[in-house]
C-alpha positions in Angstrom: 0.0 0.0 0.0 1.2 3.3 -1.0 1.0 6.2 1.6 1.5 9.8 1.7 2.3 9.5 5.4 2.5 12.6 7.6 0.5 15.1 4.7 -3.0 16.4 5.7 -5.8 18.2 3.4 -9.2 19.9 4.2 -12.5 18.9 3.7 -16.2 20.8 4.2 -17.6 18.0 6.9 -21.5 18.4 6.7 -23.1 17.1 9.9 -26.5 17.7 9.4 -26.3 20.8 11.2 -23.8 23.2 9.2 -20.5 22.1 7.3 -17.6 22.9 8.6 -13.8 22.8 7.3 -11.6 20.3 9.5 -8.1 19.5 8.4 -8.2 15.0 7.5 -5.3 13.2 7.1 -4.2 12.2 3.8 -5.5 8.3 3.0 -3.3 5.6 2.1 -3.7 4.9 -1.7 -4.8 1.0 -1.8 -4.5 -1.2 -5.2 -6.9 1.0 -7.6 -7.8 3.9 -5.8 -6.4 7.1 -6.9 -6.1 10.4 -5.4 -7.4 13.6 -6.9 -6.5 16.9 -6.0 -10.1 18.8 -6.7 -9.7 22.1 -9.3 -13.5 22.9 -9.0 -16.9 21.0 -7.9 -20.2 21.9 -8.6 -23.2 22.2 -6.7 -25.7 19.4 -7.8 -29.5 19.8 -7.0 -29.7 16.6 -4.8 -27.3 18.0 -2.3 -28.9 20.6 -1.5 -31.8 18.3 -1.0 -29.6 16.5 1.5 -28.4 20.0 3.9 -32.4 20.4 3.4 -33.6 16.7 4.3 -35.3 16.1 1.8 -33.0 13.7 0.4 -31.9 11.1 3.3 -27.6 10.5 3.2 -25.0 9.7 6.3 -24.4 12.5 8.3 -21.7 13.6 9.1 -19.9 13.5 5.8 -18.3 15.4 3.1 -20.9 15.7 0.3 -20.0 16.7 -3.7 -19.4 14.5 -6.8 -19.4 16.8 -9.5 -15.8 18.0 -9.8 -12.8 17.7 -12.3 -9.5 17.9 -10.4 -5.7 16.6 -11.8 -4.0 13.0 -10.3 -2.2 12.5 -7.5 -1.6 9.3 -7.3 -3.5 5.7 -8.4 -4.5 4.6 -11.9 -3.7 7.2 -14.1 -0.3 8.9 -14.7 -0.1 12.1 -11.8 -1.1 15.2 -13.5 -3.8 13.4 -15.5 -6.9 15.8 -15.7 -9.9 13.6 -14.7 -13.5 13.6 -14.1 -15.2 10.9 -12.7 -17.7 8.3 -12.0 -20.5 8.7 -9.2 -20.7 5.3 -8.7 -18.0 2.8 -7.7 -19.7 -0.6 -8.4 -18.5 -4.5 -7.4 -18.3 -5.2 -10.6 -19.5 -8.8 -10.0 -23.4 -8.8 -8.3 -25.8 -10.1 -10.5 -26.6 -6.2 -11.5 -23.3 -5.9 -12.7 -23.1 -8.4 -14.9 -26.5 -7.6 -16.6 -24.8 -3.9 -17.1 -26.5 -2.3 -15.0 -23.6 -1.4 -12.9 -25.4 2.0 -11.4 -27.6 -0.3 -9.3 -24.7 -2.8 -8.2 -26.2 -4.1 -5.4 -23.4 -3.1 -2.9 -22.9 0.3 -4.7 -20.7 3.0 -3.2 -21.0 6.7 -4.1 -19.1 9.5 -4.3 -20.0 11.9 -1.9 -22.1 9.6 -0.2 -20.5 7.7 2.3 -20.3 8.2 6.2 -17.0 10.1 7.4 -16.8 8.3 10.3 -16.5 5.4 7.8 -13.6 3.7 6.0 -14.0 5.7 3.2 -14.3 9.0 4.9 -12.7 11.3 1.8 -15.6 10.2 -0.6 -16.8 14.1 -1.3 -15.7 16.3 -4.0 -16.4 19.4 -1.3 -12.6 18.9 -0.1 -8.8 19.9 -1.4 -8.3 16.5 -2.4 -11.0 13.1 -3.3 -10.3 9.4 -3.3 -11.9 7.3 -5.4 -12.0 3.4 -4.9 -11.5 1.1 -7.6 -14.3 0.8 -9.5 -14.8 4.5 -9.9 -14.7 5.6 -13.7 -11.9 7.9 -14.3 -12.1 9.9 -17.6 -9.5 12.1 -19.2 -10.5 16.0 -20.0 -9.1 17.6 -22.8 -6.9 21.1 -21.8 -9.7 22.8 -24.1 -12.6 22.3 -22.2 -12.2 24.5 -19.0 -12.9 23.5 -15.4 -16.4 25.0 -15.2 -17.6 23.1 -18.3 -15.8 20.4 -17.1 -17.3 19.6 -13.8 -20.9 18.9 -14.6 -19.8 15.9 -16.9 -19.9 13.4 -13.7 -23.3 13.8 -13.2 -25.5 16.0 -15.1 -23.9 15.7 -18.2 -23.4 12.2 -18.4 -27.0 11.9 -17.0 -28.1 13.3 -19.7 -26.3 10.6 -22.1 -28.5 7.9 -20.3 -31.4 9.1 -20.6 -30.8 9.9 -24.7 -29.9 6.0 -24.7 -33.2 4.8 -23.2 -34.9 7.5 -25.8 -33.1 6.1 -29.4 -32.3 8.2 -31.7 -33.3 12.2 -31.8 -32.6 13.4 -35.5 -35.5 14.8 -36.6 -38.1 14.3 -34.1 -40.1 16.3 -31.7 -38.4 16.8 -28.2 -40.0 18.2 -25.2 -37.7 18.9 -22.3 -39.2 19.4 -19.1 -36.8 21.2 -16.4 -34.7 23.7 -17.9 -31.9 22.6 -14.9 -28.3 21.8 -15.1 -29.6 18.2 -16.7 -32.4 20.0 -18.7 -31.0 22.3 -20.6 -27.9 19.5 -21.2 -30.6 17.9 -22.8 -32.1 20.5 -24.5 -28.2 21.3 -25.9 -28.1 17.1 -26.8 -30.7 16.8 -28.8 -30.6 20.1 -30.5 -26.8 19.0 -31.7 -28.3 15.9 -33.0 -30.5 17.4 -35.3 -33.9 17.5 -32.8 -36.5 20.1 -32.9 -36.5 20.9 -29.2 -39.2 22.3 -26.9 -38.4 23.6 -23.0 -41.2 23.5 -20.0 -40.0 25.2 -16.8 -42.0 27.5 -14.4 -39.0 29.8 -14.3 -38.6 32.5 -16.6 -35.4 32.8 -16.2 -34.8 29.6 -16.7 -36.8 29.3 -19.3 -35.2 32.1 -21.0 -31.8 30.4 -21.3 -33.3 27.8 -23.6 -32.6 29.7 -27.0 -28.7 29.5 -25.8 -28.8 25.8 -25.4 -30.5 24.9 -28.8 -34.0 25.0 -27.6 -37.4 27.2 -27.3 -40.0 27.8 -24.9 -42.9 25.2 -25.4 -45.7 26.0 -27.5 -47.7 23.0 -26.7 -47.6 21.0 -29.7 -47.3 17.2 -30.0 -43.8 15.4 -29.4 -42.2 12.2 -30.6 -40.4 12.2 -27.2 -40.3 13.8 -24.1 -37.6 14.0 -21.1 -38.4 14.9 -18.1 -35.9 16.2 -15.7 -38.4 18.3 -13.2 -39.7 15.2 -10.9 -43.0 17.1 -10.5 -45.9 15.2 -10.9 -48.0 17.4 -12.8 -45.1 17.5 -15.1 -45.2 13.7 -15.7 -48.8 13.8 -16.7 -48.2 16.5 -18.8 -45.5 15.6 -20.7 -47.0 11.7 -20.9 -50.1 13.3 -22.6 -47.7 15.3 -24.9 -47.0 12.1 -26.7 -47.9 11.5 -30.6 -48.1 8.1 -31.9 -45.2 5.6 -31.4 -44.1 8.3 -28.3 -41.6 7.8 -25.5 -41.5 9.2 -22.0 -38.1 9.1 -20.2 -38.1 10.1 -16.9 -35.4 10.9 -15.1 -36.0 13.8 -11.9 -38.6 11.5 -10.6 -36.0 10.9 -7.4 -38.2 11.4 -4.1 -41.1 10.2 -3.2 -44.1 12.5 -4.1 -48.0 12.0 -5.6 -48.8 9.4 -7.6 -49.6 10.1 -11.9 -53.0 9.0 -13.2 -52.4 7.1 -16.0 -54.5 5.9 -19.0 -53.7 2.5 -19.7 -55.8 2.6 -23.2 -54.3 5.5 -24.2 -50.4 4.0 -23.5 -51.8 0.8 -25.5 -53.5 2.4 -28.4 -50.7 5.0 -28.8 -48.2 3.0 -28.8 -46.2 4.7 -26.2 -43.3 4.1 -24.2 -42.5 5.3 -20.5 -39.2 4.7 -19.0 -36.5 5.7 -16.5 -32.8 6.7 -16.2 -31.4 6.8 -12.6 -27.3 7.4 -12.7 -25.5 6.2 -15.4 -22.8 3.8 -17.3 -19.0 4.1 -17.4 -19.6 5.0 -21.2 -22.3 7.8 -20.6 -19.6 9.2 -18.4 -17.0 9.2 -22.0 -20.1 9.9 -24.2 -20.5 12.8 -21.7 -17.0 14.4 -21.9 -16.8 14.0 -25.4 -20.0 16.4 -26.2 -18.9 18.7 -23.9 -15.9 18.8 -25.9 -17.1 19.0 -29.5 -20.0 21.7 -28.0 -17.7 24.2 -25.8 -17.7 26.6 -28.4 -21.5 26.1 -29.3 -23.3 26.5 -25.9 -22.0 28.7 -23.4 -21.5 26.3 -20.6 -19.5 28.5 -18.5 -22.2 30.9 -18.0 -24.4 29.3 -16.3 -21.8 27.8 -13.5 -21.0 30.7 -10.8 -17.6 32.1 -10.0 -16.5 29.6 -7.6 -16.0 30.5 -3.8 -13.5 28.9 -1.9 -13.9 26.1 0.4 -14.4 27.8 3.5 -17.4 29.4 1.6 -18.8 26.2 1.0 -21.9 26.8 3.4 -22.8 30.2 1.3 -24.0 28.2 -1.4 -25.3 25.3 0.0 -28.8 27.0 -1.2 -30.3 27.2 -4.7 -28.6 29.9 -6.9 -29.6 33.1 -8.2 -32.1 33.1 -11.7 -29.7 32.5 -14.3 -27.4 30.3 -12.5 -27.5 26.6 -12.8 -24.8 25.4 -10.6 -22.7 27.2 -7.9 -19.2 26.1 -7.7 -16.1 25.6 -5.5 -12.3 26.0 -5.5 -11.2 23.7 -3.2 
């Protein structure tokens, strides 16, 4: 085992009360782990569902998986630029071997592990991450910067999954519901592959940033597909009763528990129609992910909507959504 014996780094603890910044000793780097020094993480949606409780996770810990940070030490050369996997699967469950290895049935997730545990650096909220084998590590090119970069682990890659359940886009009708980080990803997706692309959100402002990202505000009209990323029930039914003939439904913000959706079943029969759902993602989402981002960061402007990043010790100050026009807050560890 290869240790970086007598260093330290810092990490934002969250315990459920407040996060705080305590100085952790650096882990031993085990047979493929690797340690990442963290150049920027962004604020995903579900975690500030978790400092709200609304989503349930171990307390205390240090929360964050969407990051992009260079090598320390482990799998890849040191220097490497990486994103990476949520997800560090076993690789050999009955899950994993059907490919489903986001549901492994003794999964382990970044930035979702108990501090007190053995895997107590598992956030991206911290100077440095270490990520377990299993973890998907994926190389960023130097021309796709840090703030474009970041998302790619979980929105962005997300986003891949869900356009995999919903076949092929060129030249179909797309509603996107949720004009989030993952929404307007979408909306951006499915535009570049030749879709005509529709945005639902509640938000103006939100809504206004669809134009940017390939897409315009919804005018109500039938769709060969709909994506829904807003997990509001209303917006299920709606979007379900958007479908033409031969229609397909993916829904993928569906992540809490909330009120059930009436559905037709002649009308799902008779039209031909397809629902479905995305949670997480596969290793090669994760490299379908960094490769769009790539080819499209001159396209969209993906920088825009991540905020300037604070530094750790700010990491409490935007533990709360972000201003209109703002997808995700960010950190410089």
């Amino acid at each position: 085992m290869d240790s970086l014996a007598g260093g330290v780094t810092r990490a934002a603890v969250w315990s459920g009360a407040g996060t705080a910044v305590r100085e952790v000793p650096l882990p031993a780097v085990g047979p493929g782990e690797t340690l990442v020094r963290v150049a920027l993480a962004t604020v995903c949606g579900s975690d500030l569902h978790t400092v709200t409780g609304r989503r349930a996770a171990p307390c205390p810990s240090v929360l964050g998986h969407e990051a992009v940070g260079r090598v320390v030490r482990g799998a890849l050369p040191a220097g490497t630029r990486v994103v990476w996997s949520v997800t560090a699967p076993c690789g050999d469950c009955a899950r994993c071997l059907a490919g489903f290895t986001a549901k492994c049935a003794r999964v382990r997730k970044v930035g979702h592990e108990p501090f007190a545990g053995e895997w107590a650096l598992s956030g991206t909220y911290a100077e440095h991450v270490l990520l377990p084998a299993g973890v998907t590590l994926v190389e960023v090119p130097d021309e796709v910067p840090d703030a474009v970069a970041a998302p790619a682990g979980c929105a962005t890659a997300t986003v891949m999954a869900a356009l995999a359940a919903a076949g092929a886009v060129a030249g179909r009708r797309v509603l996107v519901t949720g004009a989030g980080m993952l929404g307007l990803s979408a909306a951006a997706a499915c535009a570049f592959r030749g879709a005509e692309v529709l945005v639902a959100d509640p938000h103006p402002e939100r809504l206004a940033l669809a134009a940017a990202f390939g897409g315009r505000p919804d005018d109500g009209a039938p769709v060969d597909l709909a994506l829904e990323f807003s997990g509001a029930a209303a917006a299920v039914g709606a979007a379900l009763s958007r479908l033409d003939l031969g229609g397909t439904l993916v829904l993928v913000g569906s992540v809490a528990p909330g009120p059930a959706v009436p559905v037709d079943p002649e009308a799902i029969v008779r039209g031909w129609l397809t629902v479905t759902g995305v949670h997480n993602y596969e290793p090669r989402h994760l490299r379908e992910a960094v490769a769009f981002l790539h080819a499209t960061r001159d396209r969209y402007p993906w920088a825009s909507v991540v905020a300037p990043p604070v530094p750790l010790a700010e990491v409490a100050t935007v533990l709360v959504p972000a201003p209109p026009g703002i997808l995700r807050a960010a950190i410089a560890p």
